[in-house]
ZAVEX-121607 format. One line per 2 residues: number of its first residue (from 1); their letters; for each residue x, y, z of N, C-alpha, C. Coordinates in Angstrom, 3 decimals. Atoms other than C-alpha are relative to their C-alpha. Layout:
BEGIN
NUM	a	X/Y/Z/X/Y/Z/X/Y/Z ~ ...
***
This chain:
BEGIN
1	xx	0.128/1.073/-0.963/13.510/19.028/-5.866/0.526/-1.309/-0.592 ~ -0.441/1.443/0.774/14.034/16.206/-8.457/1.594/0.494/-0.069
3	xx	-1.331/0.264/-0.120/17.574/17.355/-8.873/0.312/-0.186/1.611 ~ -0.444/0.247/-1.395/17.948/17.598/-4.815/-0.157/-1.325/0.251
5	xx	0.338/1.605/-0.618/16.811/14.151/-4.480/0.954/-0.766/-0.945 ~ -1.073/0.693/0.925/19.306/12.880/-7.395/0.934/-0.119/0.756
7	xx	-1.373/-0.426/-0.583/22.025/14.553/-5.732/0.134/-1.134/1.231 ~ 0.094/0.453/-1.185/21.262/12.565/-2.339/-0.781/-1.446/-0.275
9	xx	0.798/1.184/0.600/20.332/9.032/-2.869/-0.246/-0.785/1.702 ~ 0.856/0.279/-0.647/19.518/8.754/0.789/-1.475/0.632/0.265
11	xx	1.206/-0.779/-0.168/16.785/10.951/0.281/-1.175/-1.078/-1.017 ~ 1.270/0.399/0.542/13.384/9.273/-0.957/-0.827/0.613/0.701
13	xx	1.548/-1.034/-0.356/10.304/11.100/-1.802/-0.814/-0.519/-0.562 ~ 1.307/0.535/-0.113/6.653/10.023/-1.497/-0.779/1.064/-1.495
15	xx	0.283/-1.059/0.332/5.296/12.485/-3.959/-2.315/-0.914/-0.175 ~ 1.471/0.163/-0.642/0.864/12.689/-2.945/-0.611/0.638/-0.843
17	xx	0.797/-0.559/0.998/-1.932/13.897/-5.324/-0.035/1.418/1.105 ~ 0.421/-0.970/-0.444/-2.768/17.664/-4.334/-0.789/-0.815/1.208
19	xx	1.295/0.525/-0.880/-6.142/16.879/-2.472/-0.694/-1.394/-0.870 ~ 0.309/0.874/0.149/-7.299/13.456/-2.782/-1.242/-0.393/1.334
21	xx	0.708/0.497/-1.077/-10.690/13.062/-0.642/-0.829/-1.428/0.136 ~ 0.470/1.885/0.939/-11.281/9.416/-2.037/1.096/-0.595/0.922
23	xx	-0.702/0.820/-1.060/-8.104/8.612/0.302/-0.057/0.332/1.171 ~ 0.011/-0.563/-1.160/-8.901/10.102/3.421/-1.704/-0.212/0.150
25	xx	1.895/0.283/-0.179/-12.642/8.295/4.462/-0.519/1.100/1.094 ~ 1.014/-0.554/-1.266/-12.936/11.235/7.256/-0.344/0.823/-0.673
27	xx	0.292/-1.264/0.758/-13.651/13.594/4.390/-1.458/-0.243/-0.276 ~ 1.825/0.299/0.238/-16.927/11.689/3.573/-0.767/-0.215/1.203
29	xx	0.475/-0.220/-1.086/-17.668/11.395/7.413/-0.597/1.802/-0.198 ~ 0.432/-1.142/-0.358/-17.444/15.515/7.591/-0.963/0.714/-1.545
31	xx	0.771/-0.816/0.845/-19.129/15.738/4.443/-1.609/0.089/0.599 ~ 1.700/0.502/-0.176/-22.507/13.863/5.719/-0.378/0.778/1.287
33	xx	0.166/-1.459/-1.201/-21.776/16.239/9.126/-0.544/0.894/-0.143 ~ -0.385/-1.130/0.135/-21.240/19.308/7.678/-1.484/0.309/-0.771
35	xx	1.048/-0.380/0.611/-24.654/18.844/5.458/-1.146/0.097/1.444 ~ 1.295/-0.183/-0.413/-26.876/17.791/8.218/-0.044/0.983/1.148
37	xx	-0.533/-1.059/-0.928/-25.319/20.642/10.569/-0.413/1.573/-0.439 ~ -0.121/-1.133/0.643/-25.961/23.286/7.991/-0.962/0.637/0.207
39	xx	1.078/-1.278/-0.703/-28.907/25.064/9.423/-0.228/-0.185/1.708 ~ 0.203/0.083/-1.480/-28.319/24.340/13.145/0.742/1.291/0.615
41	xx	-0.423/-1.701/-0.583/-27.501/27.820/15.075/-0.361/-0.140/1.848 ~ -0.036/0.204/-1.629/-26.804/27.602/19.006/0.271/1.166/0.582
43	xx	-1.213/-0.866/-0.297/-24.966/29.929/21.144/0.320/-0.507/1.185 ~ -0.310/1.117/-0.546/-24.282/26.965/23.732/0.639/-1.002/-0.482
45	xx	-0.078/1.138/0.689/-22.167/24.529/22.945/0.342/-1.001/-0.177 ~ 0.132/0.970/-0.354/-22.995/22.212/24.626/-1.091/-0.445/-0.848
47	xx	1.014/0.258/0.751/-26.285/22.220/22.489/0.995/-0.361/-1.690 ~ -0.893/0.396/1.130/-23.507/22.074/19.117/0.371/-1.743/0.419
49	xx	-0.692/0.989/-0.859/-21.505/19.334/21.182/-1.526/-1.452/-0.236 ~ 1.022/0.906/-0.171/-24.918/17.260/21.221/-0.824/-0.316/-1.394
51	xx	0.807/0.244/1.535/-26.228/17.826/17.552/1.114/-0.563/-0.624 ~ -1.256/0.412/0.756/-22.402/16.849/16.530/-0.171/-1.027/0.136
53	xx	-0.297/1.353/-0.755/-22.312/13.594/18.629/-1.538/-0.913/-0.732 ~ 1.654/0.640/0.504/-25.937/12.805/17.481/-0.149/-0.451/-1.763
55	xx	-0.332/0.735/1.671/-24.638/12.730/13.591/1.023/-0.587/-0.239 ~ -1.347/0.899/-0.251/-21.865/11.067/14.467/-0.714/-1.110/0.059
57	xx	0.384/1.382/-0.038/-23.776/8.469/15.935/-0.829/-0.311/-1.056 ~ 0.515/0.822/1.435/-25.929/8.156/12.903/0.523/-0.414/-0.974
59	xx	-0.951/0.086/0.948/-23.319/7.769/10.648/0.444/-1.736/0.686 ~ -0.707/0.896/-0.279/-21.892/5.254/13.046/-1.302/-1.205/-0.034
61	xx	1.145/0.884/-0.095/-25.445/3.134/13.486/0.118/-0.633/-1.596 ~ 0.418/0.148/1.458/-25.566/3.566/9.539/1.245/-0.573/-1.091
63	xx	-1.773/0.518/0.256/-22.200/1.896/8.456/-0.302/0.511/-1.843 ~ -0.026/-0.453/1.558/-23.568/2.522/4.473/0.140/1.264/-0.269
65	xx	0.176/-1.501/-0.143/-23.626/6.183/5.188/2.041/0.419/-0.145 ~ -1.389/-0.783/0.161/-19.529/6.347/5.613/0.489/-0.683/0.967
67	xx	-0.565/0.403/-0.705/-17.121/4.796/7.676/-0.313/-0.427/1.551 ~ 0.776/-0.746/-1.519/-18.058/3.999/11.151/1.098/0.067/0.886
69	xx	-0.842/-0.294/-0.888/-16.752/5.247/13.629/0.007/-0.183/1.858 ~ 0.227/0.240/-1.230/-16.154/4.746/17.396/0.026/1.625/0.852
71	xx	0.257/-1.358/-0.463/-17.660/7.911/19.757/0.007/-0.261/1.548 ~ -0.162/0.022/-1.110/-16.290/7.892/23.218/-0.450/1.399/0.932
73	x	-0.414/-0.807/-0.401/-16.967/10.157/25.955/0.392/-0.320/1.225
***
């Protein structure tokens, strides 16, 4: 690749850590999700749909918790 990009000097490349979840703040949103989700079991899901939206909004009430976010429906 480094020689392809020599060769071509209109080419510029970005080059990105593997996984970096320190630059991407929705990773610490679905972390604080994904924990308080982890023993909820539906088979509706509209009942999912409502425990999702419900840690969403705590997250979003709780701005120290992780990014906040705006939850439209």
């Amino acid at each position: 690749m480094k020689r392809y990009e020599a060769e071509h000097d209109w080419l510029t490349s970005v080059r990105l850590p593997p996984y970096a979840p320190d630059l991407n703040p929705v990773e610490a949103v679905w972390s604080l999700v994904r924990r308080a989700m982890a023993n909820t079991a539906s088979a509706i899901p509209d009942d999912l749909d409502r425990v999702l939206r419900r840690e969403l909004r705590r997250i979003q009430l709780r701005p120290h918790l992780g990014p906040v976010l705006t939850i439209n429906r």
